[in-house]
C-alpha positions, -999 to 999 in steps of 0.1 A, spaced: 167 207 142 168 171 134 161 155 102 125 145 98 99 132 70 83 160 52 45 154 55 27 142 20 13 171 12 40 195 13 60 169 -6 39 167 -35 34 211 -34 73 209 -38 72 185 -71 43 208 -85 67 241 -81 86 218 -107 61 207 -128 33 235 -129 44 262 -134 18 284 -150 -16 276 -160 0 262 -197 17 238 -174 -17 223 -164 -30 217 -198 3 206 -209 1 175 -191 -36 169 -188 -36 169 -229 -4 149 -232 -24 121 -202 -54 128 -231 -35 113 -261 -20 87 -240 -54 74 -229 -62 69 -268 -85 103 -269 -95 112 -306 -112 143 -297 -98 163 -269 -121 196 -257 -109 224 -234 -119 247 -216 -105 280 -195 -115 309 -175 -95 337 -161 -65 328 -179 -68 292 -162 -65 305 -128 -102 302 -125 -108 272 -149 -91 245 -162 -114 215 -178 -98 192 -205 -126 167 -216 -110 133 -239 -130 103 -250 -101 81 -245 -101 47 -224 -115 60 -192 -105 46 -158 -123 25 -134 -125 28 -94 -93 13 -86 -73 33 -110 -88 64 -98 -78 62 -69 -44 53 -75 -41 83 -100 -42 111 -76 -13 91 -61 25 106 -64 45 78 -88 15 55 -99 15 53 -136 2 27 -161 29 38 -190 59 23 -180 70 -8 -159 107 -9 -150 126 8 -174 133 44 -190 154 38 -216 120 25 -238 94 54 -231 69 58 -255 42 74 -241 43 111 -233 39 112 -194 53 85 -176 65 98 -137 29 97 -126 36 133 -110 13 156 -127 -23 151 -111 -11 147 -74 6 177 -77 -20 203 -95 -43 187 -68 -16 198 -41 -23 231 -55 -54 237 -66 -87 218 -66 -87 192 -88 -117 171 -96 -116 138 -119 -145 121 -135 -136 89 -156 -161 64 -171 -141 31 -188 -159 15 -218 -190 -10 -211 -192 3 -179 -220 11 -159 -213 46 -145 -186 69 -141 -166 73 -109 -155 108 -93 -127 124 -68 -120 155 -60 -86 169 -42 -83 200 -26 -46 215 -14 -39 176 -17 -65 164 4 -86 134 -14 -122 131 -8 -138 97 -13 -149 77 -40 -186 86 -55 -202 74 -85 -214 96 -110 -231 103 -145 -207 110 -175 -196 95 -211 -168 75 -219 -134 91 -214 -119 115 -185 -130 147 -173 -106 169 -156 -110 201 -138 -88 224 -120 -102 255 -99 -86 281 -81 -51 274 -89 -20 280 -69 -49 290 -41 -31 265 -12 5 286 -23 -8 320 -34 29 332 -33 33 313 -65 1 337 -83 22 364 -75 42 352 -102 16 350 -131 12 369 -163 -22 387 -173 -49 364 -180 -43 376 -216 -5 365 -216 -16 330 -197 -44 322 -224 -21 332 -253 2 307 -235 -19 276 -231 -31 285 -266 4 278 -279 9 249 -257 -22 229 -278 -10 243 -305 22 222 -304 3 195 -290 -21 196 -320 6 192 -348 22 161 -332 -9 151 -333 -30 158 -368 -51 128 -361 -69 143 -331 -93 169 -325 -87 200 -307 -110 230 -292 -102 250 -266 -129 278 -256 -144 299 -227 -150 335 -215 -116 345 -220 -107 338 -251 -124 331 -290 -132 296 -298 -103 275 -314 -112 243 -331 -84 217 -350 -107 194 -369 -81 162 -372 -66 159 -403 -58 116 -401 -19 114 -411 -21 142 -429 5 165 -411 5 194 -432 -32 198 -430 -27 204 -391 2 224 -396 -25 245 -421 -46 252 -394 -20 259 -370 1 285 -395 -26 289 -420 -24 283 -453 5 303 -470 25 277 -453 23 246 -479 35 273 -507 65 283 -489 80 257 -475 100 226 -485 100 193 -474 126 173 -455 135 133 -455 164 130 -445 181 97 -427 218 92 -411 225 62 -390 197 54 -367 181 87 -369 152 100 -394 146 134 -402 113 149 -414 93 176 -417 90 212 -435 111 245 -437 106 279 -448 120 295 -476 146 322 -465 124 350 -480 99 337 -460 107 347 -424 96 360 -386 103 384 -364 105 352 -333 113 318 -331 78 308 -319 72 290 -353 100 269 -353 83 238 -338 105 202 -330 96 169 -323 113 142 -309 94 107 -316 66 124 -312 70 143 -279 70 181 -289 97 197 -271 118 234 -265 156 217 -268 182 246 -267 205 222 -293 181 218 -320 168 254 -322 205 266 -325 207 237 -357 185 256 -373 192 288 -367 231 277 -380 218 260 -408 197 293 -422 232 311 -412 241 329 -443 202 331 -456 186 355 -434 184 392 -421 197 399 -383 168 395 -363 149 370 -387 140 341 -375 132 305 -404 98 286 -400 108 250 -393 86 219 -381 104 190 -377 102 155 -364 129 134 -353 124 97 -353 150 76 -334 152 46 -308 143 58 -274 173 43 -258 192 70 -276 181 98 -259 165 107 -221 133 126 -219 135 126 -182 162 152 -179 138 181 -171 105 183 -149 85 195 -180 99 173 -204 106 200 -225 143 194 -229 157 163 -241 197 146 -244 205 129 -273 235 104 -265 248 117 -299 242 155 -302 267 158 -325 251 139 -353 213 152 -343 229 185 -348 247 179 -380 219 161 -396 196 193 -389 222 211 -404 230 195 -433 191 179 -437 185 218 -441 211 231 -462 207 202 -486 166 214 -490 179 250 -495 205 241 -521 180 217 -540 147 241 -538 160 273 -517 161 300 -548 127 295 -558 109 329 -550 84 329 -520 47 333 -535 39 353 -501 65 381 -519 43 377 -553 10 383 -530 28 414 -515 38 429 -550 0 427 -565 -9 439 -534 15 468 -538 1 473 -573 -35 473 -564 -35 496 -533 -14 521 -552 -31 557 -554 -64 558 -560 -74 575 -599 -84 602 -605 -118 607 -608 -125 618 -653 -154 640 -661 -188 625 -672 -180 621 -711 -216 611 -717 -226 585 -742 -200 590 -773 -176 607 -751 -146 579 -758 -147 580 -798 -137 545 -806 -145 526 -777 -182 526 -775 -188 556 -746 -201 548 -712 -234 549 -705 -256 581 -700 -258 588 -665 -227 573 -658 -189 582 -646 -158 570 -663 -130 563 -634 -97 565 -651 -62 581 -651 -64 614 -660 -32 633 -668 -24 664 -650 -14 693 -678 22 701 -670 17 744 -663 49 751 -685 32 736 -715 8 759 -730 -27 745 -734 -40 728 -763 1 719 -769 6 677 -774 31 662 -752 62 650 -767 55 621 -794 21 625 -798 24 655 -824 6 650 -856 38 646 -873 53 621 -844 19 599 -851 20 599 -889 64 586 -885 47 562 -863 20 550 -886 47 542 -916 69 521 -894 58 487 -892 36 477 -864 51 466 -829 42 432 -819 50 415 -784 50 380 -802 83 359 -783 97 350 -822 101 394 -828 116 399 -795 141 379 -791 155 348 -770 122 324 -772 139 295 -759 148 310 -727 114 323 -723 101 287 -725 132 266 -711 142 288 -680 131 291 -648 137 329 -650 132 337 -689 145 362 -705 153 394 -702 137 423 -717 150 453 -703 168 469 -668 150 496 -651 165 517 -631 200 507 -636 192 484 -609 162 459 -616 161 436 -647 127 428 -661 130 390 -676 93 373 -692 90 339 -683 63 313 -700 38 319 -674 47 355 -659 71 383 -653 100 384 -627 117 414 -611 157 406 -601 177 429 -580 210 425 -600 231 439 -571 214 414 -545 211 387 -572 252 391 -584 264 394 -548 247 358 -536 269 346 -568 299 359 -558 292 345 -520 287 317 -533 315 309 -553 339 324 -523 322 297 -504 330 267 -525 364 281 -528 366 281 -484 356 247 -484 380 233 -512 411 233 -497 427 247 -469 422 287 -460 451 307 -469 467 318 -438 491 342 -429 523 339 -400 523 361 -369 554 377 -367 552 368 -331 532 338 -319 501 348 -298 503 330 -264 469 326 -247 465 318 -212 431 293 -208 420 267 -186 433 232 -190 403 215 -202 402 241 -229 436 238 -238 430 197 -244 398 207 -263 419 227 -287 444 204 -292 423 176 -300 406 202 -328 440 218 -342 443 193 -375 406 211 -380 408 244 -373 447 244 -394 421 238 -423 406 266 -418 436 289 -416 444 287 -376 471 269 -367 475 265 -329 496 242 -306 496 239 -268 522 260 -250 531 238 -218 501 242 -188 473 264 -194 485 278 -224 478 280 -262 501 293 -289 484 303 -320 511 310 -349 490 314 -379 458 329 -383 427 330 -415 444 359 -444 407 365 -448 404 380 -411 429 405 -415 441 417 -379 418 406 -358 411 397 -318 432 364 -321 424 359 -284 385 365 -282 383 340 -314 399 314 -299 385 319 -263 352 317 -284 357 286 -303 371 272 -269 337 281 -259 321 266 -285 337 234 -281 332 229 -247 290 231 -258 289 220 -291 320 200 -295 319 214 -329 345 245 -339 316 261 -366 325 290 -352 356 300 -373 340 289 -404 312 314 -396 333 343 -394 354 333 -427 319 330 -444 309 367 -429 341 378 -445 334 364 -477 296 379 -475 313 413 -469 336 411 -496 307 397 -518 288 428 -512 315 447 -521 329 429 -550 294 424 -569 275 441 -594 264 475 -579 235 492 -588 232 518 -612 254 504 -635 239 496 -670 239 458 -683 239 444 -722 208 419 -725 237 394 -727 253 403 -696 213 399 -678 203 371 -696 240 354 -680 232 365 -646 194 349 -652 215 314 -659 238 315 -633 210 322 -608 198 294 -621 225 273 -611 230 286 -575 218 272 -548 206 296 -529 202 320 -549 168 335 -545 178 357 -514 209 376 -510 235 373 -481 212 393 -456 184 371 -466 167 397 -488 147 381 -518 171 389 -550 137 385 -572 101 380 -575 80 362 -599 48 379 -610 22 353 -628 7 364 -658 -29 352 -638 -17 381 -611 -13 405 -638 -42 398 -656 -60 405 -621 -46 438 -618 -68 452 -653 -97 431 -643 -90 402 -672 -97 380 -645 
């Protein structure tokens, strides 16, 4: 067969296989051509999981006849000229329309401002129809029917209508934090009304509406700089985690993407904070010249490259660590919520007799009529009846009465001044040979000693790791590792950094590596799946993070085993010290496995428990 021109349509069904995808894929662009346009309010609309209905209505700048036309057309664009190293619009390869009319039917209305009437065309499998005037407001209506009807193949593909609403539903969601001064409401048939009133420039309104409202109290904020590149946004506190990464959402001058290299950032900067399987809630936005990195290395835009991963990535990293040293051991209030909760769905009372009117001597009865819910004791059946429980005896009670009256005052208990001065009080007692109850100014707080001491310990191994160089220990016969050559140069060029760390490593003529020293820490360990891994890592990261990962999992482990353990019995000294250390940690509010190590109770929680409040 000889080589021949594809015809138009089938050219522009081939671009949509890379740009729509799925239904999400539709909306995706037709919101991002929204903002563009200068839309302040942007209304959508589905059915059938958008392979029935797609409408996204914007009041933006409208188009006239001549632009129209030339919309529905493969490359014409009005958002950039001759360059790509300055985009700063969202869409800009003027692909998206011509190809969802390639493969479904697609109908556009657009009215400009001060104009007379609106003008409409309609596509169907990629066909245009003509030109025709017709009735509609300012701004751009959009509607796709029957998609992926002129390549059917591609609906064998699809999800449920349920999965493909829950997707486009997470698509405006992104949209809608990268943009909080916008409106947003998607509705239809299939789904329950969403509306994002805009919020102006006030980003963690949106991000409110879009994670609700526990987000504010447990999360910190980020500003961080380096070079050319600005960092912002919020984080979650470690206690404060999910089960996916959907709520990790990034930003990249404004464009909300799905980059492999800054979701693995985070994750390595919460590292040592978090549970396996946890995932941290992160919103970020990345602010940098768009020369430094291309937004036209995928079909979706949803992948980026930075000409300098290396310092996106490490300004992530240490932009996050820095927030978690600084504000990180403060207690999540979501854990707070969860213990009153705990307290006031515990088992229901029991349900007292009707002691009538002067049936509580002393405390003014209940009313006639009425039934008194409280706790009633259960008699124990190897105490005979009518026999006082321990310490209520008449003679216990009269001992009592000479003693001087008890008093919960802070100057007759002891240690004021860390009550008022501290973060986390004082300490008035350990329950369970496990749990230390300390009173703060405003509240009570709970501490896990075991979790709390072995963050400590972690911790201080930690600073000790990254003070000098690991202690390392000689192989009695040098490990010789057979890799490729590109590898080999990669771990060359690293061996100053990784002898730091305890591995020293030199090349071994062709294709070889000789490793003559590895980390004391590691013990014996696979000497030739490390350094295949960090060869690995290199090669994607060009960062060698990886041995300092497993030296810090050592020290976790030997935290853990080198802390306080439970059941062992503390002096208020030895309590109130742990209290102040904590205090000085970064960190320390969750242990090495990311469990919180305590939780704060106000008194204003407390006093709603008895009804005070």
């Amino acid at each position: 067969m000889r080589i021949h021109q594809l015809p138009e349509t089938l050219i522009n069904q081939i671009a949509a296989g890379e740009v729509i995808e799925r239904p999400a894929s539709v909306i995706k662009e037709l919101v991002e051509n929204a903002i563009d346009a200068g839309a302040r309010k942007v209304e959508i609309a589905t059915a059938g999981g958008g392979k029935a209905l797609l409408r996204v209505i914007d009041d933006g700048r409208g188009m006239d006849a001549e632009d129209l036309g030339l919309a529905v057309r493969r490359h014409c664009t009005s958002k950039i000229d001759q360059r790509l190293d300055d985009i700063k619009t969202l869409g800009f390869r003027g692909e998206a329309l011509p190809s969802i009319g390639s493969v479904a039917r697609l109908t556009l209305r657009s009215r400009p401002q001060d104009a007379g009437h609106a003008n409409e065309i309609t596509l169907a499998g990629g066909i245009p129809t003509p030109l025709k005037p017709a009735a509609a407001n300012q701004g751009t209506t959009v509607e796709v029917r029957d998609l992926f009807f002129a390549t059917p193949a591609r609906l064998k593909f699809l999800k449920s209508d349920r999965a493909e609403t829950a997707a486009i539903t997470e698509v405006v969601r992104r949209i809608a934090i990268a943009f909080p001064a916008v409106r947003f409401t998607i509705s239809g048939p299939d789904r329950s009304t969403l509306d994002l009133p805009a919020t102006g420039e006030d980003r963690l309104a949106r991000i409110a509406q879009v994670l609700g409202d526990e987000f504010a109290a447990n999360t910190i904020a980020l500003d961080a700089a380096r070079e050319d590149i600005t960092l912002t946004g919020h984080i979650g506190l470690p206690t404060w985690n999910k089960a996916n990464s959907l709520s990790q959402y990034a930003f990249v001058n404004g464009r909300p993407i799905q980059d492999k290299q800054i979701l693995s950032a985070i994750r390595a900067a919460y590292s040592d904070t978090l549970p396996r399987g946890r995932y941290p809630v992160a919103v970020l936005w990345i602010t940098l010249d768009p020369a430094l990195v291309d937004v036209n290395v995928h079909p979706a835009k949803a992948d980026v490259r930075f000409r300098d991963p290396g310092l996106v990535r490490g300004l992530i990293i240490g932009a996050i660590r820095q927030a978690l040293t600084n504000e990180g051991d403060r207690a999540s209030p979501s854990a707070r919520a969860d213990l009153a909760q705990a307290f006031s769905s515990a088992a229901p009372f029991a349900k007292a007799p009707n002691l009538g009117q002067h049936g509580l001597a002393g405390f003014g009865g209940s009313p006639a009529g009425s039934t008194y819910r409280g706790w009633v004791p259960s008699r124990s059946p190897s105490r005979p009846l009518g026999q006082a429980m321990p310490g209520f005896s008449e003679a216990t009670q009269a001992e009592i009465g000479d003693a001087s009256a008890p008093s919960a005052r802070f100057e007759e208990t002891g240690d004021d001044t860390s009550v008022q001065i501290h973060p986390l009080g004082a300490a008035r007692a350990q329950v369970h040979e496990n749990y230390i109850l300390a009173q703060t100014r405003d509240g009570l707080v709970i501490v896990d000693q075991h979790a709390a001491h072995e963050r400590l310990v972690f911790e201080r191994l930690k600073t000790a790791l990254r003070a000098g160089p690991v202690a390392s220990q000689i192989l009695l016969l040098p490990e010789i590792i057979d890799l490729p050559e590109d590898d080999c140069d990669r771990l060359a060029e690293r061996a100053e950094e990784l002898a730091k760390f305890g591995l020293v490593l030199e090349r071994f003529g062709p294709g070889a590596i000789a490793v003559r020293e590895t980390p004391s820490m590691l013990g014996e360990t696979d000497v030739v799946g490390l350094v295949r891994d960090l060869a690995d890592e290199i090669a994607e990261w060009d960062s060698a993070s990886g041995l300092q990962d497993r030296l810090e999992a050592v020290a976790s482990t030997m935290a853990c085993h080198g802390s306080v353990r439970s059941g062992r019995r503390l002096m208020r000294d030895e309590m109130n010290a742990l209290l102040r250390e904590m205090e000085r940690t970064p960190g320390s509010g969750q242990c090495n496995h990311g469990r919180p190590t305590y939780i704060e109770l106000k008194l204003s929680d407390i006093e709603k428990l008895f009804s005070r409040r």
